[in-house]
C-alpha positions in Angstrom: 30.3 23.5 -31.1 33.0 20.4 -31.4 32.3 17.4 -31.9 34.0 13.6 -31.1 34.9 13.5 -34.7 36.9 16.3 -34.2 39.0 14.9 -31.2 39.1 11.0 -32.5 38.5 11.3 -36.4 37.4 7.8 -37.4 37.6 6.5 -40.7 36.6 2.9 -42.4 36.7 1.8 -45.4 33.7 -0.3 -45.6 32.0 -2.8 -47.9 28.3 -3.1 -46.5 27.9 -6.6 -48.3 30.4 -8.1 -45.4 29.9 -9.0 -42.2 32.8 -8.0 -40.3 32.5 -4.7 -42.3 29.2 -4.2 -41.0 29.8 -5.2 -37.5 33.2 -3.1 -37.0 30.9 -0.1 -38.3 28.4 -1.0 -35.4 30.7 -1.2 -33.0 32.5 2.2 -33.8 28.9 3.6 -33.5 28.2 2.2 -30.1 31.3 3.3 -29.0 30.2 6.9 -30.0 32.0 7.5 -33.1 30.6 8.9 -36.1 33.0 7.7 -38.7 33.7 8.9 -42.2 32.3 5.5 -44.0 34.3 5.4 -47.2 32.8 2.5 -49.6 35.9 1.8 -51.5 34.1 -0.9 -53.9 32.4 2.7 -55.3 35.1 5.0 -54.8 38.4 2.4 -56.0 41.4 2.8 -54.8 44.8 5.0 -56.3 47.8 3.1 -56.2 49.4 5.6 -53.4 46.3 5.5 -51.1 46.0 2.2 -50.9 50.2 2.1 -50.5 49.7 4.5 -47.7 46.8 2.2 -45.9 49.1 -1.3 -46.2 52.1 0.9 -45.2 50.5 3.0 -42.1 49.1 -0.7 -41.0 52.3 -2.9 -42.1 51.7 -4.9 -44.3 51.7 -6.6 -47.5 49.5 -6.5 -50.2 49.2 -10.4 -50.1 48.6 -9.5 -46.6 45.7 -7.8 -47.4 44.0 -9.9 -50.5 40.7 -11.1 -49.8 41.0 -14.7 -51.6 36.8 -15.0 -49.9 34.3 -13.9 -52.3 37.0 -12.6 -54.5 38.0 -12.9 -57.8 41.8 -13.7 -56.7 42.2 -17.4 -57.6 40.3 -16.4 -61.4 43.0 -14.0 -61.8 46.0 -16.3 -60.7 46.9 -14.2 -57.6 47.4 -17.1 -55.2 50.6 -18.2 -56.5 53.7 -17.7 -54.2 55.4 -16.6 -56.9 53.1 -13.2 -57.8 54.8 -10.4 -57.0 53.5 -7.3 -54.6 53.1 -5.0 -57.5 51.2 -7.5 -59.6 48.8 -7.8 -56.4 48.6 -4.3 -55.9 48.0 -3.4 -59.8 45.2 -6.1 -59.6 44.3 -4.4 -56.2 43.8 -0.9 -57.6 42.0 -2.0 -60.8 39.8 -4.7 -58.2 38.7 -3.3 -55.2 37.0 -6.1 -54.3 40.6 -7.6 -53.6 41.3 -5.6 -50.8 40.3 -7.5 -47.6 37.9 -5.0 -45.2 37.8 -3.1 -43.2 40.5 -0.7 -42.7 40.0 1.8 -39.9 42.2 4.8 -39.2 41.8 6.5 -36.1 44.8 8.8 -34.2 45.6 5.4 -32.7 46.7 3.8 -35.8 45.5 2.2 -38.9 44.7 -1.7 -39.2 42.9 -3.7 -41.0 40.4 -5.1 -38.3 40.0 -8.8 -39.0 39.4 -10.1 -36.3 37.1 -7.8 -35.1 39.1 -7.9 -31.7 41.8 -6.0 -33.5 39.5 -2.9 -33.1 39.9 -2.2 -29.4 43.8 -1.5 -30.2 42.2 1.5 -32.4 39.1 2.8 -30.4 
């Protein structure tokens, strides 16, 4: 017996406390997906997964601070002058830093903000 997962493996790193987190996940589901739901503010991040995910989607880590509901002004992070690796350190030992969500799918890996950005991947 196969199953849609096994043809279009769908996975999100999710934070069910947001939103657009919440909505992509519905939307992955209605479009009859059953995604691997990784909550990454439980699980953390390493350093080289989350290099992989900015990588795979290209981009920055400043691209992908969450400066919203985040501790990232606190921490001084806004500055122009904070490097990549000082983001991703803060990123790794923050999760809640990382903006949401990521989805990986064969198509690609984004982070889908807006949620429009999900159609490219589904």
């Amino acid at each position: 017996m196969s199953s849609s997962a096994e043809h279009f493996p769908v996975v999100i790193y999710h934070h069910e406390g947001c939103g657009t987190s919440k909505n992509v996940l519905e939307q992955l589901i209605v479009a009859g997906h059953t995604p691997t739901v990784v909550n990454y503010l439980e699980t953390g991040w390493t350093r080289s997964q989350l290099l992989g995910l900015l990588a795979a989607a290209g981009l920055r880590a400043r691209d992908a601070l969450r400066i919203k509901g985040s501790p990232a002004e606190e921490l001084g992070l806004l500055g122009v002058n904070v490097s990549e690796e000082t983001l991703l350190e803060a990123m790794v030992a923050e999760p809640i830093l990382v903006n949401r969500p990521f989805v990986c799918t064969p198509k690609g890996i984004r982070l889908v903000r807006p949620i429009e950005v999900l159609a490219d991947l589904i």
